[in-house]
C-alpha positions as CSV (number, residue, x, y, z in Angstrom):
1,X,88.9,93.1,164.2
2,X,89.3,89.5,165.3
3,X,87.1,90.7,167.6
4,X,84.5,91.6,165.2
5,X,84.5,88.7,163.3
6,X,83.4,86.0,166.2
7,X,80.5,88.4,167.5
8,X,79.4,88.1,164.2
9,X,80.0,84.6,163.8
10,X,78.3,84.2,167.4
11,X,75.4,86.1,166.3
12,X,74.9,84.3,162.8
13,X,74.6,80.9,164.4
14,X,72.1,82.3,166.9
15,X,69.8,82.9,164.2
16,X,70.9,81.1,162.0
17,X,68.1,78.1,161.7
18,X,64.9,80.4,162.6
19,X,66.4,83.1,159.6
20,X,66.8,79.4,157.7
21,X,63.2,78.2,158.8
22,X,60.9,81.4,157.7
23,X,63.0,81.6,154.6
24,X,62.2,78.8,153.4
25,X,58.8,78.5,154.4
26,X,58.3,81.5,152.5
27,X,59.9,80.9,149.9
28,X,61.3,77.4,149.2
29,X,64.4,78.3,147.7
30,X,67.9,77.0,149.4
31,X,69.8,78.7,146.8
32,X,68.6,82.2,147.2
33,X,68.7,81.7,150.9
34,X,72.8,81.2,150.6
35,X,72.8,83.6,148.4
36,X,71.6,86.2,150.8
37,X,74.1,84.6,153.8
38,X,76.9,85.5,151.7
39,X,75.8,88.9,150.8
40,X,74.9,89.2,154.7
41,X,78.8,89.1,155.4
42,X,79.9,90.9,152.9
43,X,78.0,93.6,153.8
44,X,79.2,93.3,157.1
45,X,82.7,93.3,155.9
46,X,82.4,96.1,154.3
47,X,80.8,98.2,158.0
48,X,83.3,100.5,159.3
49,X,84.3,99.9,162.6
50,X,83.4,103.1,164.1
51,X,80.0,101.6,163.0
52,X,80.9,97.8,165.1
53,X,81.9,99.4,168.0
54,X,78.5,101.5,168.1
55,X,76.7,98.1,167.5
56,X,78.6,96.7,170.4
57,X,78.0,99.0,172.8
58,X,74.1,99.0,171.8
59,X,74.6,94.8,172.2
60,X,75.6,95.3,175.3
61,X,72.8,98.2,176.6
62,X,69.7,97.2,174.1
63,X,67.2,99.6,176.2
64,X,69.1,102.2,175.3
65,X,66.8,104.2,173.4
66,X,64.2,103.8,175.9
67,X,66.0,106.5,177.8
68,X,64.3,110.0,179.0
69,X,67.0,111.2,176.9
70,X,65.5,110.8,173.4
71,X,63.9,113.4,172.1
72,X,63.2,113.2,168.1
73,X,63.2,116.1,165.7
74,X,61.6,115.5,161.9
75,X,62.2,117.7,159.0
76,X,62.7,117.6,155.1
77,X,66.4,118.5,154.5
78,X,66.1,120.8,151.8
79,X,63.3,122.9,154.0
80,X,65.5,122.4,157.1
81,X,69.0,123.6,155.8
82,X,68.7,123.1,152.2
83,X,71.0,120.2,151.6
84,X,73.0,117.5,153.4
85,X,76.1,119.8,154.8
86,X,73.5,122.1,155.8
87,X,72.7,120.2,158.2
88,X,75.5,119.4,159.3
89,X,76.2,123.3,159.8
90,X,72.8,123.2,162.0
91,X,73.6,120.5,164.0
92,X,74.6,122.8,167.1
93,X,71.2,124.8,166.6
94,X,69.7,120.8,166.6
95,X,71.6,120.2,169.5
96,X,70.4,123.7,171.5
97,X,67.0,122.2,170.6
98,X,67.6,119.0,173.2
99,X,67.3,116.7,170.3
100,X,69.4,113.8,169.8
101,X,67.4,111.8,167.0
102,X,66.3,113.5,164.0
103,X,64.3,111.5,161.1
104,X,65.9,113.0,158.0
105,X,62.3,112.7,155.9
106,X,62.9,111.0,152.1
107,X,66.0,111.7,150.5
108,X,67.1,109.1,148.2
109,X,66.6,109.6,144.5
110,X,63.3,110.0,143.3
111,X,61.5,112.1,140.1
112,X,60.4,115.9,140.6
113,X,56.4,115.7,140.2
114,X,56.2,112.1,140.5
115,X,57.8,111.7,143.7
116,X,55.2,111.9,146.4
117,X,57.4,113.7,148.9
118,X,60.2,111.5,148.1
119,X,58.1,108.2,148.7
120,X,58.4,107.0,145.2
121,X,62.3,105.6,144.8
122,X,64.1,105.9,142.0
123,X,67.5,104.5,143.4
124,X,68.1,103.6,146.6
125,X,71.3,103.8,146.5
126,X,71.8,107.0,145.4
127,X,70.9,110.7,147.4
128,X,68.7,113.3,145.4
129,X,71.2,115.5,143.5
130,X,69.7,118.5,144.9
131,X,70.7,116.6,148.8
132,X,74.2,115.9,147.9
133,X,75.5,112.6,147.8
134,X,76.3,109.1,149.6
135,X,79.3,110.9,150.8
136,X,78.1,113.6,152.3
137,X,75.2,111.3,153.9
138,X,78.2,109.4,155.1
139,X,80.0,112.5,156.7
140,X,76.5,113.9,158.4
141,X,76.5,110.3,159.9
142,X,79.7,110.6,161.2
143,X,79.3,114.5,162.4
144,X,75.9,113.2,164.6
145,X,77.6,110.3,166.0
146,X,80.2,112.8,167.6
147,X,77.5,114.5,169.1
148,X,75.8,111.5,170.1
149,X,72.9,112.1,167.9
150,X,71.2,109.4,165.6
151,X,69.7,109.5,162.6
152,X,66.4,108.1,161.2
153,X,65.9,107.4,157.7
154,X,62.7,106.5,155.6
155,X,63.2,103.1,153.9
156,X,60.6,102.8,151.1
157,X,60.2,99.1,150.5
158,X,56.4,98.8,149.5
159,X,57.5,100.0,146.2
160,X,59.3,102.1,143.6
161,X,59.2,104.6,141.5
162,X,57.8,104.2,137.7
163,X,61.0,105.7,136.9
164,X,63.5,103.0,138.7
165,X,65.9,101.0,136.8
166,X,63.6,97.6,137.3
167,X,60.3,99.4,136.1
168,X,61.9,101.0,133.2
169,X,63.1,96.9,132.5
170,X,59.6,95.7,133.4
171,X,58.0,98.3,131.2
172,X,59.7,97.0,128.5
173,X,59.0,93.9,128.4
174,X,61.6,92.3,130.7
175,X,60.1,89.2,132.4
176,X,62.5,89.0,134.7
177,X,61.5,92.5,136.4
178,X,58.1,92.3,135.5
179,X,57.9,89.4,137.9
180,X,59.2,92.0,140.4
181,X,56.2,94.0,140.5
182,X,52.4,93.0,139.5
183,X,51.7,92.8,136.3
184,X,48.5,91.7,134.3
185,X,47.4,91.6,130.6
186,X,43.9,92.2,131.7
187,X,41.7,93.5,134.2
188,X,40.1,90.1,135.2
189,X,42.1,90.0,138.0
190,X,42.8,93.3,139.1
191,X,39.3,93.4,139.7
192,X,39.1,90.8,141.4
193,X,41.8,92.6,143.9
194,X,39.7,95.5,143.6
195,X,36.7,93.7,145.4
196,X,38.7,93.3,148.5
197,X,41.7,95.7,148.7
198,X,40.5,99.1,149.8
199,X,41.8,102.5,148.4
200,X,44.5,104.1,149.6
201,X,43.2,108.1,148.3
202,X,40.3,107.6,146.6
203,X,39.9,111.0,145.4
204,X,43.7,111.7,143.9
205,X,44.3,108.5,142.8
206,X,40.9,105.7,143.3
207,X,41.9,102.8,142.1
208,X,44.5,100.1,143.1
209,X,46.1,99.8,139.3
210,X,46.9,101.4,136.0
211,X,47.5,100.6,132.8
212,X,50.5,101.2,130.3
213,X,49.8,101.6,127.0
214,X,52.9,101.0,125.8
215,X,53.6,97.9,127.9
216,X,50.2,96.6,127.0
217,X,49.3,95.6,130.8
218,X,48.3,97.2,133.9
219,X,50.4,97.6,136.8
220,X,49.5,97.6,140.6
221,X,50.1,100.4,142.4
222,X,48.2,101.1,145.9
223,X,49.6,104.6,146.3
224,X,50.1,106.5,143.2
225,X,50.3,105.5,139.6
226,X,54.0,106.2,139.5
227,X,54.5,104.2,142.6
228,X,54.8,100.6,141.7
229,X,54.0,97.8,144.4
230,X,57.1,95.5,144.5
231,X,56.0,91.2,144.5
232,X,58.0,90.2,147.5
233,X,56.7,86.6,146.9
234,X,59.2,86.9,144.5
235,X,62.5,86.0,146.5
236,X,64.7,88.0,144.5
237,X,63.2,90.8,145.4
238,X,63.4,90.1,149.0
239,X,67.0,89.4,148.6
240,X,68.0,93.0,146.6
241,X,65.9,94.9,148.8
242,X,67.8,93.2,151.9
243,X,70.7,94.3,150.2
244,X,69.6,98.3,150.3
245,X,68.9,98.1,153.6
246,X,72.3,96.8,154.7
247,X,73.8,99.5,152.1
248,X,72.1,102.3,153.9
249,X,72.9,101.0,157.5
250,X,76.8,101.0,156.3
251,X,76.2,104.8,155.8
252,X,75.7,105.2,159.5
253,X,71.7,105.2,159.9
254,X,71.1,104.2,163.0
255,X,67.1,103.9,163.0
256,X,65.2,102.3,159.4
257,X,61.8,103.5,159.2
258,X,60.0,100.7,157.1
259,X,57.3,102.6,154.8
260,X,53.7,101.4,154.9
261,X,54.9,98.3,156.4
262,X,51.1,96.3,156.8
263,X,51.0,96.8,152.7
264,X,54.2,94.5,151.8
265,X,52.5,91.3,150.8
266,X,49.4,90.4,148.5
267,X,47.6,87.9,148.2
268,X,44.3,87.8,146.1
269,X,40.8,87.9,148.1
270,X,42.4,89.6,150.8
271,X,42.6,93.3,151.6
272,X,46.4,92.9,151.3
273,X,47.0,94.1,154.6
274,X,48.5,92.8,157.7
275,X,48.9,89.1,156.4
276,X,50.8,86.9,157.8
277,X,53.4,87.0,155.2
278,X,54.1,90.2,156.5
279,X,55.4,89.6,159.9
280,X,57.6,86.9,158.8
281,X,59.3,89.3,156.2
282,X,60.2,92.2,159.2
283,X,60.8,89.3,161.5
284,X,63.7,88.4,159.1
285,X,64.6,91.8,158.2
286,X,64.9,92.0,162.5
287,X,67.2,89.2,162.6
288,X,69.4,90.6,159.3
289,X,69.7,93.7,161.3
290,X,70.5,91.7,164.4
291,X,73.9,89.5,162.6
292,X,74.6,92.3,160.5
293,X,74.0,95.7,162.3
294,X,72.5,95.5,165.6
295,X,73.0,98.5,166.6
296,X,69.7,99.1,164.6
297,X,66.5,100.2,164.9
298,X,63.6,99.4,163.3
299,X,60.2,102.0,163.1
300,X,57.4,101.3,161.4
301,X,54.8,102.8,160.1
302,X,51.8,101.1,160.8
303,X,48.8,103.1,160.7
304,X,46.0,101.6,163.1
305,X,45.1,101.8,166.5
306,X,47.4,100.7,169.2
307,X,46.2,97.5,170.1
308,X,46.1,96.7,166.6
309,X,49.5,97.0,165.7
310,X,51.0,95.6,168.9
311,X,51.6,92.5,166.5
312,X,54.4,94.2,164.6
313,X,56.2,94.6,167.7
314,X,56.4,90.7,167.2
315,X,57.1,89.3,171.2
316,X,59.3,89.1,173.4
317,X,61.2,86.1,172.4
318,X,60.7,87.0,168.8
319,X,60.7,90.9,168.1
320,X,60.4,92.8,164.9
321,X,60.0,96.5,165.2
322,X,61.7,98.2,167.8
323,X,59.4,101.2,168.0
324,X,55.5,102.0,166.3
325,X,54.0,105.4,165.8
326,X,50.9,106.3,168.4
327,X,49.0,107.5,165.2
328,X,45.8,107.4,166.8
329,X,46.3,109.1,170.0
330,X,47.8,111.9,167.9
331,X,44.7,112.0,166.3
332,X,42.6,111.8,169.6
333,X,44.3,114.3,170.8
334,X,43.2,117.0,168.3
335,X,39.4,115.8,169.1
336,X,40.3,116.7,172.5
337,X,41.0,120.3,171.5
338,X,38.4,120.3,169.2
339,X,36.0,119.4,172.3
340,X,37.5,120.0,175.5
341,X,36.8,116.4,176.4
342,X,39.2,114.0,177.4
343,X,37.1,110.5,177.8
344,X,38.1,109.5,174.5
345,X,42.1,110.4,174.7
346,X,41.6,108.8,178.5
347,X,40.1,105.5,177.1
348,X,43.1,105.6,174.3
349,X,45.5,106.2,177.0
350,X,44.7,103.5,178.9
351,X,44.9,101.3,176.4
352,X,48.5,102.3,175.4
353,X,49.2,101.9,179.1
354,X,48.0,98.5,179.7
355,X,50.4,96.8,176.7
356,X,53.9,95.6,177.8
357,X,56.6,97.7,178.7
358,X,59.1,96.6,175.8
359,X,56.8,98.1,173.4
360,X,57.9,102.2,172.7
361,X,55.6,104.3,170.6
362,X,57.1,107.5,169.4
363,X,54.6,110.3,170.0
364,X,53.8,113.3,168.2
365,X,51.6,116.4,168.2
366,X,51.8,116.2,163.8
367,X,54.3,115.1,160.9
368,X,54.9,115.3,157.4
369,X,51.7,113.8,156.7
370,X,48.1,114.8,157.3
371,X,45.9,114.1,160.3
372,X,43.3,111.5,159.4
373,X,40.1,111.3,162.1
374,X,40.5,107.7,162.5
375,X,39.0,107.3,165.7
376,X,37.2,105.1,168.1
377,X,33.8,106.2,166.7
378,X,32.2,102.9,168.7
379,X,32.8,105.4,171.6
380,X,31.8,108.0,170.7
381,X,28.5,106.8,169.5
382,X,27.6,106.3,172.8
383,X,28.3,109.8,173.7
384,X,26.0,110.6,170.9
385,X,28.4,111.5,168.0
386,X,28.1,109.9,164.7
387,X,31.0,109.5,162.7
388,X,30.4,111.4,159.3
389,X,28.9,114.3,161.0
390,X,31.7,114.3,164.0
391,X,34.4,114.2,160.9
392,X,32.7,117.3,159.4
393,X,32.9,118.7,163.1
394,X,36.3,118.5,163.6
395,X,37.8,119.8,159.9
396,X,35.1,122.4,160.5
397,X,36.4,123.2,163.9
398,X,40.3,123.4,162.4
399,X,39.5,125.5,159.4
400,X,38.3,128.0,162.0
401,X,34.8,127.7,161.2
402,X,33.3,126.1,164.1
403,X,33.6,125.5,168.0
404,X,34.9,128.9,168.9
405,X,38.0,127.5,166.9
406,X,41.2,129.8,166.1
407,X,42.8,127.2,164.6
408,X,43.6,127.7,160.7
409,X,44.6,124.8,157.9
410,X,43.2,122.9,155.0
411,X,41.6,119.2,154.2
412,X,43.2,116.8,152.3
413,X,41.6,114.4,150.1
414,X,38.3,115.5,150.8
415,X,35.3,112.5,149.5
416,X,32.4,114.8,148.8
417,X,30.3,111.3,148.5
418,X,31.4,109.7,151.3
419,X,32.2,113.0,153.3
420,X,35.3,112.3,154.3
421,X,38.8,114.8,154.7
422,X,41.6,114.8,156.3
423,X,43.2,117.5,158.2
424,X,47.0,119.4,157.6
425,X,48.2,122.5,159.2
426,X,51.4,123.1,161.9
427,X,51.0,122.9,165.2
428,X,51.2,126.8,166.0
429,X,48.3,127.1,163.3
430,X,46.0,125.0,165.4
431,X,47.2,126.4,168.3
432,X,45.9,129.7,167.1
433,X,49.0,131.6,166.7
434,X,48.5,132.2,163.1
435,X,45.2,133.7,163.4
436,X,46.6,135.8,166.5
437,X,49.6,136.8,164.6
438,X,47.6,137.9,161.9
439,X,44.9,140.0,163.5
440,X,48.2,141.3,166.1
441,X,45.5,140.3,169.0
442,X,48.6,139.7,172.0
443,X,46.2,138.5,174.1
444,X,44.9,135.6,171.7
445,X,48.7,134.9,171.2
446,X,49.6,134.3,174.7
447,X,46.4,132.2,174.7
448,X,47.4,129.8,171.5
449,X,51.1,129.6,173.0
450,X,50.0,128.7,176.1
451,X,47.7,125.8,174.6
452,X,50.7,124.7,171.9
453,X,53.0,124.1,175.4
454,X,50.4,122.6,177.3
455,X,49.7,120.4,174.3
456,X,53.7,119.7,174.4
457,X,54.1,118.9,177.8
458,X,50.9,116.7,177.7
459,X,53.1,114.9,175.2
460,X,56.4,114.8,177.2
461,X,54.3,113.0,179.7
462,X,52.9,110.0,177.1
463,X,54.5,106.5,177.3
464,X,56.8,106.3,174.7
465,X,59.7,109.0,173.0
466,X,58.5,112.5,172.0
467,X,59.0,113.8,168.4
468,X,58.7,116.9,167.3
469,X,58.5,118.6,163.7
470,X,61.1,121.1,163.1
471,X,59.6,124.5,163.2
472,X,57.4,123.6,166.0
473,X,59.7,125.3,168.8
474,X,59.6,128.4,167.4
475,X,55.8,128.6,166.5
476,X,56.0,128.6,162.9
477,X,52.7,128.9,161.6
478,X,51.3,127.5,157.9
479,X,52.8,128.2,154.3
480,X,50.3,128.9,151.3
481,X,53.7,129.4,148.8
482,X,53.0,125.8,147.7
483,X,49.8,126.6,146.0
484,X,52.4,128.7,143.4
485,X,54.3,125.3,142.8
486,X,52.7,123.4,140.1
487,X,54.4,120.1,141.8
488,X,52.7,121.0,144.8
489,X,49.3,122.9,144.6
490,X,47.2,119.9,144.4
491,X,48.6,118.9,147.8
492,X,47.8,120.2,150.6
493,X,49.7,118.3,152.8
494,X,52.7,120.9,151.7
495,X,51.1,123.4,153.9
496,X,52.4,122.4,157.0
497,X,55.7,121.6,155.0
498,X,57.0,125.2,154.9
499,X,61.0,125.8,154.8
500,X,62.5,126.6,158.3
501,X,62.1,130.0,159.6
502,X,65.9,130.7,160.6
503,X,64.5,134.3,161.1
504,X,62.2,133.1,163.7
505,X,65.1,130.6,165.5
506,X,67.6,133.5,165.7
507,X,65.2,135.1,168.0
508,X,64.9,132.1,170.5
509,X,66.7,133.3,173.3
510,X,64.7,136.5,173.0
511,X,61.6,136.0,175.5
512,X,59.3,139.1,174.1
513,X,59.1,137.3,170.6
514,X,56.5,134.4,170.2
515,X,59.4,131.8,168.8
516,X,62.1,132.9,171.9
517,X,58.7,132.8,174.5
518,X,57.6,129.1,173.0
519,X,61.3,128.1,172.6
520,X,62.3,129.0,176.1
521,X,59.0,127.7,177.7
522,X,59.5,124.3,176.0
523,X,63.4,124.0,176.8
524,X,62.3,124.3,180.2
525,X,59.7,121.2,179.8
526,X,62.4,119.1,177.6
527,X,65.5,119.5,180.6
528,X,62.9,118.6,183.3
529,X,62.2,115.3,181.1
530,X,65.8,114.5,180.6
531,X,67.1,115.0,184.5
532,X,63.6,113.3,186.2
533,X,64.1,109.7,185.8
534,X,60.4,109.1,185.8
535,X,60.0,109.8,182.2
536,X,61.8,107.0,181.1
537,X,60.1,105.1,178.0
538,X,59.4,102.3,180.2
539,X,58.1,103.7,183.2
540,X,54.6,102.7,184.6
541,X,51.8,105.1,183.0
542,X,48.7,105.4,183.9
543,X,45.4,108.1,183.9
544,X,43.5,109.1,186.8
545,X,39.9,110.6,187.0
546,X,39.8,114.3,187.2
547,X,36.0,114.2,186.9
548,X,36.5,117.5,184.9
549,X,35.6,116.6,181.4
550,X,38.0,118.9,180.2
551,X,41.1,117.9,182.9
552,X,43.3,115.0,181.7
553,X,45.7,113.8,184.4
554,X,48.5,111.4,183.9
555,X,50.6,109.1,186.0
556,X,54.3,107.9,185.9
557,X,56.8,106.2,188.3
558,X,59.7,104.6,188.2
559,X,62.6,103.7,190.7
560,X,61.0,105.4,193.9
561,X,59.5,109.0,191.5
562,X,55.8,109.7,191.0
563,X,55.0,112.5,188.8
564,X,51.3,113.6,188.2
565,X,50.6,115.7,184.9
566,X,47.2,117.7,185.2
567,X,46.1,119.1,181.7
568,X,43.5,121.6,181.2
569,X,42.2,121.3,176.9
570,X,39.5,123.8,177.4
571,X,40.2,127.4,177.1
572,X,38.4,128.1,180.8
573,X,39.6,128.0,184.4
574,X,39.1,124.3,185.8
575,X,39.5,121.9,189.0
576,X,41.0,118.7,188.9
577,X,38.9,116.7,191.6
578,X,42.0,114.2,192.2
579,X,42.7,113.3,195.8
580,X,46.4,111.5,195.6
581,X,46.7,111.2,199.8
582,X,50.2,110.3,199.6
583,X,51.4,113.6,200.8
584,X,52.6,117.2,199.2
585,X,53.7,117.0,195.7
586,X,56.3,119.7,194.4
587,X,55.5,121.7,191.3
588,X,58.4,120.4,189.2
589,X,58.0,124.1,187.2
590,X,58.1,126.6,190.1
591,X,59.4,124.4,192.9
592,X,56.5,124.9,194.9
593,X,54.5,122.5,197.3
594,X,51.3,121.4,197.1
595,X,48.5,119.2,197.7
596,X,47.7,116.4,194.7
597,X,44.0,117.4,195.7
598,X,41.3,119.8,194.4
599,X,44.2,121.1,191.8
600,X,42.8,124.2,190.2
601,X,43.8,124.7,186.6
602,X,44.1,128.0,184.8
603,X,42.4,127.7,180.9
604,X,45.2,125.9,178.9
605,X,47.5,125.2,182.1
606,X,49.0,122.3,183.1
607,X,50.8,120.7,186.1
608,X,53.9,118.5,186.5
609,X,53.9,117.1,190.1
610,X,56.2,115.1,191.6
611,X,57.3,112.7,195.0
612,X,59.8,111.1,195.8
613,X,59.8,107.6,197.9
């Protein structure tokens, strides 16, 4: 314990004056500054040392999770195992699955048909009844760590809930915690905000605020009307949410994903995004994490392009997130499917591949939310699509009415003035294995597995750590129960949401079923990652010509290993026209040896290749 107590003291004076300097510059206020010192070491007091030791051991390796070890599974608890000691019951199935991170999605306390998927927070300090409680959070923790798996919570600090206690204070009246949020007695300067702050989902909710009657003002609120954006140029605010996030680290979290993170400050005449203010608030919340609980780490979600969220990554001498979602390339890679061409994921690739090393995007194929076409539409223009019409393509294309598609889902938010829609549906259903299973065409089946592995292994081989949505390695396909849920039918986004078909799991070692043939196929892909030391998070990445249109191929090394993946997106038999002279590869998958040259490609297939030096 003595111990304990001079890292931290070690690690408080390291930071000390630059946590001191952006404080204050933010905020001018000494006093609330101490304040949030001395809660700083009380919550660390109050950090079991199962907990320190874990934050020590991290100190001491901080690349850890860059490891070709990490392999992140997603789900909503109650759909996954219906409540916290669920779970915890599942965590050998979790384990079977090669997983050792899984990003438990929103389960603090929130308001049934006004919670937004659990995004609108009630109490952050308190579990969803139906979840369980602190406790059992606490034990699920606990039960992970023993099995050397972390867990990823959703930390919702943009906002809260209409129905938290400072909303229901502010609503009535309460200048203290009106002062928390945004509140105006008139629209005179709302719309003033309105001329500069875009919309968040014009269609199911336009506007950025609303008005209480019975408060007699309106209320910001980017999101949802029951989501209220918090002031953080309000210090107390700052402090107390500083405060939840050092709660729920003492619970055993071991990575804080920071909600709509570019949204946190506003400032009037701006689009209150990506200020400046910003950055200096997760820079602190960094170096909180770092005294308190560095053992840490920090996602966010920042939803842009690559190269323009490299700034939340901070530098190298000043960091703020550890790790950024690759929301972009996800979406690319759908176009891909949707095309069979691979110029634009290649130019996106590259781009990735070119920023430093210390920066680790976590990949995925989908999430919770939906898929929104924002792509590099500069590019394409020169290829001659236009964006509106190319937008209309693609949700065309993966409603299954266009492109030779077999993919099946729904849009989301769809702007019949402007045109635009977003895109939900699982994996397996753009894959075509709904539509395959449904017409019991086992020819199309073996097809739209054979594109959902390639897709999967493409995936294994991007820079960064690979997520995957539970339900994914079994092939579960779309859920239209939601539209019977009157919480739910107006949101599509619920589709791809569906409980957790156990059904389909228990038949994963069985190879003549779809889930055991996907299961088995993609255990296979996710060993090989974890034994071949190329596939490190910071390995060197890079694309190669194919000059195939429809043949992606991707380079790694590290420490003396190449590996080449070759991936075929169109649905016919293609040549890779590489020409790697360095000698015979070997076929990491069936061990034999071949020639990086002329590679020919069934439709779908793929290639791992590898040489040593």
């Amino acid at each position: 314990m003595v111990k304990n107590e001079i890292r931290y003291k070690k690690r408080f004076e390291k930071y000390y004056d630059e946590l001191k300097w952006l404080y204050t510059e933010l905020y001018h206020n000494d006093s609330m500054f101490a304040e949030l010192c001395e809660n700083m070491k009380l919550f660390y007091d109050k950090r079991k040392e199962e907990l320190k030791t874990i934050d020590h051991v991290r100190e001491q390796e901080p690349d850890w999770y860059k490891s070709n070890e990490m392999l992140g599974m997603m789900f909503y608890i109650d759909n996954f195992a219906g409540n916290m000691k669920g779970v915890e019951e599942k965590l050998d199935y979790i384990e079977k699955c090669n997983i050792n991170y899984i990003h438990l999605m929103p389960f603090l306390d929130t308001v049934e048909g006004r919670s937004d998927g659990g995004y609108a927070v009630a109490d952050f300090r308190k579990v969803r009844s139906d979840l369980g409680t602190m406790e059992d959070l606490e034990n699920l923790t606990t039960a992970c760590h023993k099995k050397q798996i972390n867990i990823c919570m959703d930390f919702v600090m943009n906002h809260t809930s209409e129905d938290h206690e400072w909303a229901k204070k502010a609503r009535q009246g309460d200048g203290e915690y009106m002062s928390r949020y945004f509140f105006f007695k008139d629209f005179e300067e709302p719309a003033q905000y309105e001329r500069t702050v875009p919309q968040v989902f014009p269609t199911t909710a336009p506007g950025n605020f609303t008005w209480l009657p019975e408060a007699e003002h309106f209320v910001m609120t980017s999101f949802y009307p029951y989501q209220w954006d918090l002031n953080y140029r309000n210090p107390r605010v700052f402090n107390e949410m500083m405060y939840n996030f050092l709660f729920l680290a003492n619970k055993g979290i071991d990575i804080i994903r920071i909600d709509a993170v570019p949204y946190i400050w506003k400032e009037l005449n701006t689009p209150c995004r990506n200020l400046p203010q910003v950055h200096t608030i997760v820079r602190m919340m960094r170096i909180i994490s770092e005294i308190v609980c560095p053992g840490i780490l920090l996602l966010g979600e920042v939803v842009m392009e690559p190269e323009k969220v490299v700034p939340y990554f901070g530098t190298v001498e000043k960091p703020e997130c550890h790790m950024l979602y690759n929301v972009t390339t996800m979406a690319t890679t759908w176009h891909t499917v949707a095309t069979r061409d691979v110029r634009l994921l290649k130019q996106q690739l590259d781009i990735v591949n070119q920023l430093p090393k210390e920066y680790v995007f976590l990949n995925y194929l989908r999430c919770h939310d939906d898929i929104g076409w924002g792509l590099d539409y500069s590019s394409l223009q020169r290829e001659g699509m236009e964006e509106r019409s190319h937008k209309y393509y693609l949700n065309e294309y993966f409603q299954g009415y266009a492109g030779d598609s077999n993919s099946r889902g729904e849009l989301y938010n769809a702007d019949p003035i402007t045109g635009d829609a977003r895109f939900c549906a699982t994996t397996a259903s753009m894959c075509g294995i709904e539509k395959a299973g449904f017409e019991q065409n086992e020819v199309a089946m073996q097809k739209a597995i054979q594109l959902d592995v390639m897709l999967h292994a493409y995936m294994f081989m991007q820079s960064g750590i690979p997520v995957i949505y539970s339900g994914d390695e079994v092939g579960q396909v779309n859920d239209y129960s939601y539209k019977q849920d009157p919480h739910k039918a107006d949101d599509s986004r619920y589709i791809h949401r569906g409980k957790m078909d156990w059904k389909a799991a228990a038949q994963i070692d069985d190879k003549t079923t779809v889930s055991g043939n996907l299961f088995m196929r993609l255990d296979k892909l996710e060993k090989i990652r974890k034994s071949e030391r190329a596939f490190v998070s910071n390995a060197d990445t890079w694309t190669i010509e194919t000059y195939e249109p429809s043949v992606l191929c991707i380079g790694r090394y590290y420490d003396g290993q190449k590996i080449l993946g070759l991936f075929n997106f169109s649905e016919y038999d293609k040549t890779a026209w590489i020409n790697e002279t360095d000698g015979k590869y070997q076929d990491i998958l069936s061990g034999k040896m071949m020639e990086a040259a002329g590679v020919d490609i069934p439709a779908y297939g793929f290639y791992w290749l590898k040489k040593e030096f």
